[in-house]
N, C-alpha and C positions, 0 to 999 in steps of 0.2 A: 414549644415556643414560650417564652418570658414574655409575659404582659403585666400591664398596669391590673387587669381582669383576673388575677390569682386569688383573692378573697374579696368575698362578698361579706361585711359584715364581722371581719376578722375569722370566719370558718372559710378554711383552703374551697375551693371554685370544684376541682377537680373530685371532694365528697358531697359533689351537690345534682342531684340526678335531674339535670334541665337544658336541652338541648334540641333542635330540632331537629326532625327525621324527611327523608325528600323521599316519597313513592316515586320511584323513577317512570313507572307506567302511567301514572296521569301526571306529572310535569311535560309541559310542551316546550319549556326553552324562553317563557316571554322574559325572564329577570325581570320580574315583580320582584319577586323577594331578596334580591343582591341590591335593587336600589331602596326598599322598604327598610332594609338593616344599616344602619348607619353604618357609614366608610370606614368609620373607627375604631367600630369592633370587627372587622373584618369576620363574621362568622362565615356568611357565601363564597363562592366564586363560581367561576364558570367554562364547564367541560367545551370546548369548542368541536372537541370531535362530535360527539354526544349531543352536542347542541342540548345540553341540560345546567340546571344550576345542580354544584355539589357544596359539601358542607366542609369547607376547609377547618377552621379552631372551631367547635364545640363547645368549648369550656370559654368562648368568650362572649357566648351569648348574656345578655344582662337577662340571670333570676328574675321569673315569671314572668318576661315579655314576648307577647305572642305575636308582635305585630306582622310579621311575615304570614304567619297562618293565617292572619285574619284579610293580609293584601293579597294572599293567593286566592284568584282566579278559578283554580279549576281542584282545590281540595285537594294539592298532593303533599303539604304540609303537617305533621301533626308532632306531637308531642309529649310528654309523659305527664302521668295525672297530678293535675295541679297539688295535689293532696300533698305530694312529699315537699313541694316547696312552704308549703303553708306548717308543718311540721317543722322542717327548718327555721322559718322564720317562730314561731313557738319560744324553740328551743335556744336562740338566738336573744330574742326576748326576756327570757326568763334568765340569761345568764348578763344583762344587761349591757350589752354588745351597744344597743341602739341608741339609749340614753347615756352612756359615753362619748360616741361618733355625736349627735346634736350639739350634746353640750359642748363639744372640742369644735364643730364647726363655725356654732353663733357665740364662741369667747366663755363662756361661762365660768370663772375660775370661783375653786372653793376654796 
């Protein structure tokens, strides 16, 4: 799927290990987490037979937002250790990715 959600920071989305995972055995079906993820990244959806939430796009989840894990109820969310997004961002950092995108969003011309 083509999304607006292909780079984070000008590094491809898809070399960025953050996504979330649904323990099918403690999810009970409330869709906490398909209304907690905004509409717009579509990362949720919802198995009707299963009566469970599933993880449709992955890779649209926006880098190190946990909110879903943190609206689920019953702890069947989780997710890969913060560490490699903090890496990323590092690395991102130091190749000044960040202070490019500012300066381009608030005008700044040199």
């Amino acid at each position: 799927m083509t999304s607006s959600f292909e780079y984070w920071h000008g590094k491809p989305r898809s070399d960025i290990d953050w996504q979330p995972y649904i323990d099918t055995k403690k999810c009970t079906g409330c869709g906490m987490c398909v209304v907690t993820c905004s509409e717009k990244r579509n990362v949720f959806g919802y198995d009707l037979k299963e009566k469970k939430a599933v993880i449709l796009y992955p890779e649209n989840c926006m880098v190190g937002c946990n909110n879903c894990q943190v609206g689920c109820l019953w702890d069947a969310i989780t997710f890969p250790d913060i560490k490699s997004v903090k890496d990323v961002s590092k690395d991102i950092q130091e190749n000044k990715v960040f202070k490019e995108e500012l300066e381009k969003k608030i005008g700044i011309r040199r």
